[in-house]
Structure formats: structure tokens, C-alpha cells
C-alpha positions in Angstrom: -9.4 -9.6 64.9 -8.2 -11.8 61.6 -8.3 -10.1 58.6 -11.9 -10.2 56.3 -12.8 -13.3 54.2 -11.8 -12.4 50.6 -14.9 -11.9 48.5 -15.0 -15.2 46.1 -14.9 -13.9 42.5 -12.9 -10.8 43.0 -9.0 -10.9 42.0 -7.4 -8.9 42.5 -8.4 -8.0 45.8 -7.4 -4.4 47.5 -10.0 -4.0 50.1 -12.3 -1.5 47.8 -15.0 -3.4 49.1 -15.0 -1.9 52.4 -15.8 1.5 50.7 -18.6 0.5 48.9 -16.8 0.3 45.5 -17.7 -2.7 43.3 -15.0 -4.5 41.9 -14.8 -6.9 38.8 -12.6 -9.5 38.0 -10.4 -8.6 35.1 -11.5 -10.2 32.0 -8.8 -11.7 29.7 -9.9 -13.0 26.2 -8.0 -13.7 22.8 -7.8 -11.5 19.8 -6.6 -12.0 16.0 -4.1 -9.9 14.9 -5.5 -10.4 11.5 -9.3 -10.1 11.6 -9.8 -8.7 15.0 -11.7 -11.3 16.1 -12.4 -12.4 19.8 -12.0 -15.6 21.5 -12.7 -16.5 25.1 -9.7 -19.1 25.2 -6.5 -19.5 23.1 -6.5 -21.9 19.9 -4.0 -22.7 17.5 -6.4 -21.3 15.2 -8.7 -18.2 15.0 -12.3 -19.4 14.9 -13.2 -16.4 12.3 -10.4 -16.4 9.8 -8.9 -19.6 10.2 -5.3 -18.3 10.6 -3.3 -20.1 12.6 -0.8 -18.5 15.4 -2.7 -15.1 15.6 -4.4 -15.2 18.9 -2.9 -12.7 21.2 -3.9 -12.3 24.9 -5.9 -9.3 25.4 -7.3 -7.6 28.9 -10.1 -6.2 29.0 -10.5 -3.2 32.0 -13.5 -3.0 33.7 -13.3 1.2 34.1 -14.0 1.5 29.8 -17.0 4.1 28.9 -19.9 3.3 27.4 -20.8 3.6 24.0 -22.0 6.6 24.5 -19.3 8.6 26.1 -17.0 7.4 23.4 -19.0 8.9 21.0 -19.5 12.2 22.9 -15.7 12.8 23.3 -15.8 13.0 19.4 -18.7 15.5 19.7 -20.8 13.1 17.3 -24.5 12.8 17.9 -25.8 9.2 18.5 -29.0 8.2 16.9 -29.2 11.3 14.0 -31.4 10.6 10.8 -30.5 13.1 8.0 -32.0 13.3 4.9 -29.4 12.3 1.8 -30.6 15.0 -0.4 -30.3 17.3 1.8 -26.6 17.0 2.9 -24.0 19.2 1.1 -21.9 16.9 -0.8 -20.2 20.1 -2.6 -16.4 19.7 -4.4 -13.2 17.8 -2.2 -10.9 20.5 -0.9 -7.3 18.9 -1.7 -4.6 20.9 -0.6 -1.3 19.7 -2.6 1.6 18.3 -0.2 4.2 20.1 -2.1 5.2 16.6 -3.4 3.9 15.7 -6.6 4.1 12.2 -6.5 2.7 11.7 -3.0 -0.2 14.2 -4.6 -0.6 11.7 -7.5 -1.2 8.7 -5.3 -3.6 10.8 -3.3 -5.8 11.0 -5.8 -4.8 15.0 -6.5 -4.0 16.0 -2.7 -5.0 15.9 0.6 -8.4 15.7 1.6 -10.1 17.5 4.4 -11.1 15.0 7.4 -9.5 11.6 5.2 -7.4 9.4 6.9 -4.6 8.4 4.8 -2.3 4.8 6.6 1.0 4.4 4.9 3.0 1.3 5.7 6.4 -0.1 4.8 9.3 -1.7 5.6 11.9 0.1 8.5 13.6 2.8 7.0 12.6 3.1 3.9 11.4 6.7 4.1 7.6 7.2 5.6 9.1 9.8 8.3 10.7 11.6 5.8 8.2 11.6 3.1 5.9 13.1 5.7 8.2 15.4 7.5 9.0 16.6 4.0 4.9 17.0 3.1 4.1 18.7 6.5 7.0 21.2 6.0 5.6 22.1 3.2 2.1 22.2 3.9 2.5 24.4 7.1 3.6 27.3 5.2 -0.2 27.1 4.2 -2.2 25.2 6.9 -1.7 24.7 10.5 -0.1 21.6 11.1 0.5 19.0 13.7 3.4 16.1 13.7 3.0 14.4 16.6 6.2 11.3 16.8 6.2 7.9 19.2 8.9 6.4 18.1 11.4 9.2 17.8 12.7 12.1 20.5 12.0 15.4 19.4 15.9 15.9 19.2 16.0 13.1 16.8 12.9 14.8 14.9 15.1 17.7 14.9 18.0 16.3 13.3 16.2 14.8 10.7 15.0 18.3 10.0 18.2 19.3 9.2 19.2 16.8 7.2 16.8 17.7 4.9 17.7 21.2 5.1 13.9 22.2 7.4 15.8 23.0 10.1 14.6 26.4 9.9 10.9 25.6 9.4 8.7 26.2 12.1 6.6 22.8 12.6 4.9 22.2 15.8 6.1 18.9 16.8 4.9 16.9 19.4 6.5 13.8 21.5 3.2 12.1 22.7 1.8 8.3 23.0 -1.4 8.8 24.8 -4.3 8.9 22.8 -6.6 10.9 25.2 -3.6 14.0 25.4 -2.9 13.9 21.7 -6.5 14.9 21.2 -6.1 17.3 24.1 -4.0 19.5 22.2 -5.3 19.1 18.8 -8.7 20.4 19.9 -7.0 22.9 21.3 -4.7 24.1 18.5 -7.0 22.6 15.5 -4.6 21.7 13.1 -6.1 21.1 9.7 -3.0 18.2 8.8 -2.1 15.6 11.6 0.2 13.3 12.0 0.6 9.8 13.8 4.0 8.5 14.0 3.4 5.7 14.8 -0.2 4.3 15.5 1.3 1.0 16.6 3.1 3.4 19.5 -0.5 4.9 20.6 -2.2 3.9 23.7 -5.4 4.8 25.1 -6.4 4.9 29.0 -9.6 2.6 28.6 -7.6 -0.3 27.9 -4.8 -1.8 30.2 -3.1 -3.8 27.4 0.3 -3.1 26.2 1.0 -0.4 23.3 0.7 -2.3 20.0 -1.8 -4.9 20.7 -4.6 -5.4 18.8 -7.0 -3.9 21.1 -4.9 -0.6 21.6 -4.7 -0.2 17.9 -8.2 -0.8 16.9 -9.3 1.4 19.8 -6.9 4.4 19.2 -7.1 4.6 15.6 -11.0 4.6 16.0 -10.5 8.1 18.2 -8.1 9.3 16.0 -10.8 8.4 13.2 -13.7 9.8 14.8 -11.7 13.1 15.5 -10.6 13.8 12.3 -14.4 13.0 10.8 -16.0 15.2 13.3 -13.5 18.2 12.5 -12.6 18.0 9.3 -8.5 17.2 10.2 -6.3 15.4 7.3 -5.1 12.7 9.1 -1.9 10.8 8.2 -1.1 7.2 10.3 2.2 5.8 9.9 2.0 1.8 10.5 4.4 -1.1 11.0 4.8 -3.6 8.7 4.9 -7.8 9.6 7.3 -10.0 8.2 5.0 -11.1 5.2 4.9 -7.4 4.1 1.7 -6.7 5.3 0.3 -4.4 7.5 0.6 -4.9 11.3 -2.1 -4.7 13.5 -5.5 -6.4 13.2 -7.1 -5.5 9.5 -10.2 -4.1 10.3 -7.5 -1.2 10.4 -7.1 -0.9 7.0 -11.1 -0.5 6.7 -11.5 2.4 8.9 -8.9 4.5 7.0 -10.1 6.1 3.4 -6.7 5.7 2.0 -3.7 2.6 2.6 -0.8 3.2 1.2 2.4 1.0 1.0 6.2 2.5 0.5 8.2 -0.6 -1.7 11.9 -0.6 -2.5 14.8 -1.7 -1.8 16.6 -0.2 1.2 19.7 -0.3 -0.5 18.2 1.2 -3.8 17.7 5.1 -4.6 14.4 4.4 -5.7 11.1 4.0 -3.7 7.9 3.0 -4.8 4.4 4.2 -3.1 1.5 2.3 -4.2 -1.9 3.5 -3.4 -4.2 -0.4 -2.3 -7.1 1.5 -1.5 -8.1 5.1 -1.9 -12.0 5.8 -1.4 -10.9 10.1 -3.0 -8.8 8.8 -5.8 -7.9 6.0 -8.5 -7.0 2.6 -6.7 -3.3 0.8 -7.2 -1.7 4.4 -8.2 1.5 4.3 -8.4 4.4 7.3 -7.3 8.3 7.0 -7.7 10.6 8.2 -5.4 14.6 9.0 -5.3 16.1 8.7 -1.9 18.8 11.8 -1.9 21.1 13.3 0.4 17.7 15.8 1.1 15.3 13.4 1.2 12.9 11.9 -1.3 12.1 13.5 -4.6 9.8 12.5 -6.8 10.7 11.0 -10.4 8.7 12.3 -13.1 9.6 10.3 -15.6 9.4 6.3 -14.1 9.4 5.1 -17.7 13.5 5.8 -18.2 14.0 4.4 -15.0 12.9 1.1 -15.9 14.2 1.0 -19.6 17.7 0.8 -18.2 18.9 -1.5 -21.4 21.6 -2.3 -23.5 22.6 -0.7 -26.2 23.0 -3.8 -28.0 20.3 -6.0 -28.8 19.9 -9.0 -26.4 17.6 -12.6 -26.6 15.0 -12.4 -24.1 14.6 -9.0 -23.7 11.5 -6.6 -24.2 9.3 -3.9 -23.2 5.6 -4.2 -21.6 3.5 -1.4 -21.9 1.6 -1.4 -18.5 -0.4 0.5 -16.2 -0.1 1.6 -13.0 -3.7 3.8 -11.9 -4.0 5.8 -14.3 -0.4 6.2 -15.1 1.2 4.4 -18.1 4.7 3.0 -18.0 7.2 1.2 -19.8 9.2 -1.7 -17.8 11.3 -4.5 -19.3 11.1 -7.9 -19.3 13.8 -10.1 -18.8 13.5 -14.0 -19.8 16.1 -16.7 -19.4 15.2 -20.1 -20.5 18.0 -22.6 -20.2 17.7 -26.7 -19.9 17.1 -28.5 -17.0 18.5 -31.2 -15.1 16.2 -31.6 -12.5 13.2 -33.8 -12.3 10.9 -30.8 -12.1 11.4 -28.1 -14.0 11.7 -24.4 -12.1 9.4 -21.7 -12.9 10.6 -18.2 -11.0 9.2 -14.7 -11.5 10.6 -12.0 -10.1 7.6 -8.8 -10.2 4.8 -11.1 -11.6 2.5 -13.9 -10.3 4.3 -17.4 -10.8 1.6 -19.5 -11.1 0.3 -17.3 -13.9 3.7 -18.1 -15.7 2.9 -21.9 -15.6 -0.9 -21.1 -17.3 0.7 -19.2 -19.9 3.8 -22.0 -20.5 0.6 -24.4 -21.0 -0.7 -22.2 -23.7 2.3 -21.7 -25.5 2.8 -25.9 -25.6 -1.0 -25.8 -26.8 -1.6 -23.8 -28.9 1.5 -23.1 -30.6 3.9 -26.5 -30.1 6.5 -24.6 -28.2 8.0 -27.3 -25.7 9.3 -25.8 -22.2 8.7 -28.8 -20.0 12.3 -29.9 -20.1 13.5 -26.0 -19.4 13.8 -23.8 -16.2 12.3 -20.5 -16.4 13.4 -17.7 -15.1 11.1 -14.0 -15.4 12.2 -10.7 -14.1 11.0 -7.0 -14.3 14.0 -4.6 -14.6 13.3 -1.8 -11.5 11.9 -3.9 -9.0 8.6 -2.9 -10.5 5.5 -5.7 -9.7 2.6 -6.0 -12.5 -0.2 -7.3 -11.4 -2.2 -7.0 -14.4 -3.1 -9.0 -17.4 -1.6 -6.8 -19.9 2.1 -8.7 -19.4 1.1 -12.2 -20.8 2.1 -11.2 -24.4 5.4 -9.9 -23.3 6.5 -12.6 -21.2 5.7 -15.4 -23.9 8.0 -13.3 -26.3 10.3 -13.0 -24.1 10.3 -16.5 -23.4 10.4 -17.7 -26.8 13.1 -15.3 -27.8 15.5 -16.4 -25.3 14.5 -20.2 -25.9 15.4 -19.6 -29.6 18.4 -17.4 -29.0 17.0 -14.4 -31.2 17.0 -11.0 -30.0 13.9 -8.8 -30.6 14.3 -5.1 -31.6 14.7 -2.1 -29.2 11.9 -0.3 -30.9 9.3 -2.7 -30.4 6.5 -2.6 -28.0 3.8 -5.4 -26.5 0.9 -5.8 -24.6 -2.0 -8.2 -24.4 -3.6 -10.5 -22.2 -3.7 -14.1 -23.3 -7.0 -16.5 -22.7 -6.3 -20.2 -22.4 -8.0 -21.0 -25.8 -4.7 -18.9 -27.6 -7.0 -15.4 -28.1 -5.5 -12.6 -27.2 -8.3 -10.4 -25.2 -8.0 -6.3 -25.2 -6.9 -4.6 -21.7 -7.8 -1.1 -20.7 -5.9 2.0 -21.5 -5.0 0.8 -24.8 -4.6 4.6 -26.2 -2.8 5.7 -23.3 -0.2 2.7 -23.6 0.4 3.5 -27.2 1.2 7.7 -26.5 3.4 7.1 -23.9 5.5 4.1 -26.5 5.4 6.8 -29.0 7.2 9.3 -26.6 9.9 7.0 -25.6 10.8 6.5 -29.2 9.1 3.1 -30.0 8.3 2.2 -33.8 6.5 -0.7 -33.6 3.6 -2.3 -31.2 2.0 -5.5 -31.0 -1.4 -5.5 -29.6 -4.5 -7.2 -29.3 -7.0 -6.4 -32.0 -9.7 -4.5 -29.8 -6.9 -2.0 -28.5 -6.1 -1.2 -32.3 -6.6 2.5 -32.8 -9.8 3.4 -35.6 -7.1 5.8 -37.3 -3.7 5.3 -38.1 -1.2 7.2 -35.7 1.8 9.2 -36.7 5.5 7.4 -35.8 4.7 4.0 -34.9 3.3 0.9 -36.5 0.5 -1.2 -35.1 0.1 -4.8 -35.6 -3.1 -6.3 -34.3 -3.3 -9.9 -33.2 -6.3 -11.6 -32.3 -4.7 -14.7 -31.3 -1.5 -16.2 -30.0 0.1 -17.9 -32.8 -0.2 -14.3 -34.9 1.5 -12.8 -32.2 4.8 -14.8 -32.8 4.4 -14.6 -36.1 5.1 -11.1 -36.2 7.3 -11.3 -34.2 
């Protein structure tokens, strides 16, 4: 007798039929890498964004639960109406890491049932920094650092590098989503640890590890597990090419807390900037040195950064600016040399180039200073970026003292934004700029007029401006 007709529609085929099991035919769609969104066939370009080259192929399995079930493995209650004035909003429990830096960018500590996502480039420390903060923290809390990427030997002799070797941590070498949340119901560890969520898989999906449906699915259990039981939980995620995080963004949404490690890898120092924090101040900012025993934090950034000459040099000189609610001092290096080109080059190193070309524009207008026949060149000793208004003062004298081959003095001090009329506007934190000058040994500041303090302070001379041309006059 031949063999039975194969059921048009169903591929695979295996024969289920014949056992009264329903079978589906696999469904493969598109996803964006960048926005998550879907697409039933692959373009050049995402339909949603309108990024090009981010479609990946996705599979969808037919055996995923329902909405429901996904919710109930969480133990969260579908369809529950509370009154808001009756919920307990109480006092954040923060727990410090034992790292005072990390603590800083946290907004004060760890928070119980936040999900914190720290990226950054390979090797620049985000398995020691939170090897280092769960050694610490378990000596208080129970813990749980579960590693994808890494053996448990290797875990182990990372330990000992950094002198733990004697700690007790529970360490666990786990990529399945579903057993991972096995064992923390089980043990109930107040801290957790992903390492790394771009190694995480979950059973519902048949895709590979990585893709953008097994990361936006196994985050959203790791999520809805540390919401439901309060858990800290810390996701360690790769980083693209661009610098960004991998992964498709709506990531970044789910998580209360993204943080990015920055530095150079052959540098001692390492940056952790805070891009979103929903328990803390936004765009905090913690210094790190990279030692023989891991990362410790720098409480003093401001002398790291003021790494000058003793000598006086042209094109040199300090920005007051302000990193969350931190204050720091960074200089700013200008070289302005004549061109031979046909177009003139404007680099910044730490700033926002095209900013650099407003701000040339004002200084032609407002103030006759002619740069069109000169390259620019910007940098911010450190590696340090500013993203903030407060460094247009500084980089126009810096400019115009290495275009005019005069040095300004070591104990001077600038800030000030600068609008495109020549005024220069008042930034925020004024006070706080002008303590931490006065610490470092600064005499003299040049500011915009609303940041000028009501009473005179002790040690240091202000000098107001309200617009550009005043500015380089006192200079």
C-alpha cells in the first residue's frame, strides 16, 4: 500500500497527523534589530524605523503559550484594577554595592525589583565590576551570578584575580531562560545577575540565541520576575559596532536603568555613564581605575582630567562642566593652524562637531575673528565627552588663544553657553561649578551673568559677561 498523500499546507511533515495532532506550518517573518518591528517579508529597509540592513529572519514556533500562561509563570494577575491611593509607595530600599562609584550612577544603590542593563565594549570591565559588586553585596544579601559566556572555572579564576577567591558566591553556568528562573524561585536571591542576555534563550521560541526575538522575549521573563519578587536585577549586554546597544531597543525600555562602561581598553581609566535611570539623576557619571585587583573607583575625576603643564601653553583651558549632578573640571585643548585645503577641517574630539562650526560662525559675527581659512582642531584631555552647553565659552577661548598665540592663565576658569545673537545664556549648576573651581585652586572665573553669585565669594574672582565680545575682552 503507497505511502499517505501529504497534507497540502503542512511542512514539515512527520506523520503527527495520523495521531490526531494538528500541525502548523512554521511561520517565518522579519524583525529589526533596532525597533523590534515585524515584517512578513525581507526589505532593504525596516517599514517602522526606516533603517536600512536591520531585518533579521525570525521563526516563529507554533508550541508558544498564550498570553496568559506567560503572565501566570510570573505569578502576575491579568486584568487587576487597584486604586492609586491606595498602593504603598513608601521609601526605595537601596542596598550600597560596596562600590561607590557604581552606587553614584545608581542613583544611591541598588534598588529592590530594578533592572539595571549595562553595556560596553569587550573587555572593558562589566564582569568585573559586577563580580566585584556581588562579592560584596553577598556578605549582606543572597545573591545569584548566573554566566553564559564564561565556564565556571573561568568565573573562578577571575575570582582570584581579584583576590574573591575565598568568597562564597553562588555561581551559576546557565543559558536557558525557563531553568534560570527554576532556581531563582527556588533560592530567592535578592541580587541577580545575567551575564549575558544576548547568551539567554527561551524554549517558546526556536530561533537562535541572540536574535531579536530571544532577547526581547527573555529579558521580558527576567523582567516580569524580578517585578513580581522584588529581585535587583543586573543584565550585562553586547555592544554593536556604532557603540550602541545590541539587540532590538525596545530593550533599553523595559529596563529602569541603562548604563554604558566608556574607555579606552588600553587606558587605566573607565568611564560609567548612567543614559537612563527612572531611581536616580540621568547622564551620571562614575570613574573607574582598572588595577591589578579590579576596578576602583576615583574619587577625585577632577585631577584626572587637569593633567597640564606646568608651563603656560596657547590654546589651553579649563571648562567647568557637569556630569549628573557631579561637577568637574576637564581641559580644553585647541589647535588652530592655516589651511591648504579647499575646505577647511573642523574636528572635535569629546564634543559635537557640528556645534563647533555654529560657534566658529558666531565668533566671525559677532566679534570679526576670521577662521574660514584655518583647520580646527578640539580635544577634551581624559577622553571625557560633554554634551552640554556649558563648553561654548571655553572652546571659543581656546580657539582664539591658540589662533593668536597667547596663553591664558592656569588659574582661570570658564563656562557659558553662547546663543547665535553673541549673548551668553546661564547653564545650570552655576554655584556648584564655582565650589568645586575654588577647591582645585582656581582664582578667576568667567561666567555668564545669571550664574553670578548675589554675594561675593571668598578666593576667587568673578567676572560676569552677558555677551560674547565681553567675554574676550576679559580675557
Amino acid at each position: 500500500m503507497g505511502s499517505p498523500l501529504k497534507p497540502k499546507g503542512l511542512e514539515p511533515w512527520c506523520g503527527l497527523e495520523t495521531a490526531g495532532i494538528p500541525l502548523k506550518r512554521t511561520k517565518i517573518g522579519y524583525t529589526c534589530r533596532q525597533c523590534g518591528g515585524k515584517s512578513p517579508k525581507w526589505s532593504g529597509q525596516c517599514p517602522d524605523c526606516g533603517v536600512w540592513n536591520t531585518l533579521e529572519e525570525t521563526i516563529e514556533s507554533p508550541n508558544a503559550p498564550p498570553r496568559s500562561a506567560r503572565f501566570a509563570i510570573a505569578g502576575v494577575e491579568a486584568g487587576s484594577i487597584q486604586s492609586l491611593a491606595r498602593v504603598r509607595s513608601g521609601e526605595d530600599v537601596r542596598r550600597s554595592t560596596g562600590l561607590d562609584e557604581l552606587d553614584r550612577v545608581l542613583g544611591g544603590g541598588v534598588v529592590e525589583g530594578s533592572v539595571v542593563l549595562i553595556g560596553g565594549d569587550p573587555g572593558i570591565g562589566k564582569s568585573t565590576l559586577l563580580l566585584q559588586a556581588m562579592a560584596d553585596l553577598h556578605a549582606r544579601l543572597p545573591v545569584l551570578y548566573v554566566t553564559g559566556e564564561e565556564s565556571l572555572r573561568q568565573v573562578s579564576l577571575r575570582a582570584h584575580r581579584l583576590g574573591l577567591g575565598e568568597v562564597e558566591l553562588p555561581v551559576m553556568a546557565e543559558t536557558n531562560v525557563e531553568a534560570i528562573l527554576t532556581v531563582a524561585t527556588a533560592s530567592q536571591p535578592r541580587v541577580m545577575v545575567i551575564d549575558s542576555i544576548q547568551t539567554v534563550y527561551t524554549e517558546w521560541l526556536q530561533s537562535a540565541p541572540g536574535s531579536v526575538a530571544q532577547v526581547r522575549e527573555s529579558a521580558a521573563q527576567l523582567v516580569r520576575h524580578a517585578k513580581g519578587t522584588g529581585t535587583a536585577l543586573f543584565l550585562v549586554g553586547h555592544v554593536t559596532k556604532e557603540g550602541a546597544l545590541a539587540g532590538p531597543k525596545v530593550l533599553e525600555h523595559m529596563v529602569d536603568t541603562v548604563l554604558y562602561f566608556e574607555g579606552d581598553t588600553g587606558s587605566t581609566f573607565r568611564l560609567i555613564r548612567a543614559i537612563k535611570n527612572r531611581f536616580g539623576a540621568a547622564n551620571e557619571l562614575g570613574v573607574f581605575a582598572m588595577t591589578e585587583r579590579g576596578l576602583r573607583g576615583v574619587s577625585n575625576p577632577s585631577a584626572i582630567f587637569l593633567s597640564r603643564n606646568d608651563e603656560e601653553t596657547p590654546g589651553s583651558v579649563v571648562l567647568v562642566t557637569r556630569e549628573g549632578t557631579r561637577p568637574l573640571l576637564v581641559e580644553v585643548q585647541a589647535l588652530v593652524d592655516e589651511t591648504h585645503a579647499p575646505v577647511p577641517r573642523r574636528v572635535c574630539l569629546g564634543l559635537d562637531p557640528s556645534r563647533l562650526a555654529m560657534l566658529l560662525a558666531v565668533l566671525h559675527r559677532h566679534c570679526g575673528v576670521v577662521t574660514y581659512d584655518q583647520d580646527v582642531f578640539i580635544n577634551l584631555v581624559g577622553g571625557v565627552r560633554v554634551g552640554e552647553t556649558a563648553a561654548d565659552l571655553p572652546v571659543l577661548a581656546a580657539v582664539l588663544s591658540s589662533l593668536r598665540n597667547r596663553a591664558l592663565s592656569h588659574g582661570l576658569v570658564l563656562f557659558g553657553e553662547v546663543g547665535l545673537s553673541g549673548e551668553i545664556r546661564p547653564v545650570p549648576g552655576g554655584q556648584e561649578r564655582l565650589r568645586e573651581a575654588i577647591t582645585h585652586g582656581f582664582t578667576r572665573a568667567i561666567l555668564p551673568k545669571a550664574n553670578a553669585p548675589k554675594k561675593p565669594m571668598e578666593c576667587i574672582e568673578i567676572v560676569p559677561v552677558q555677551y560674547l565680545q565681553e567675554a574676550l575682552d576679559a580675557l
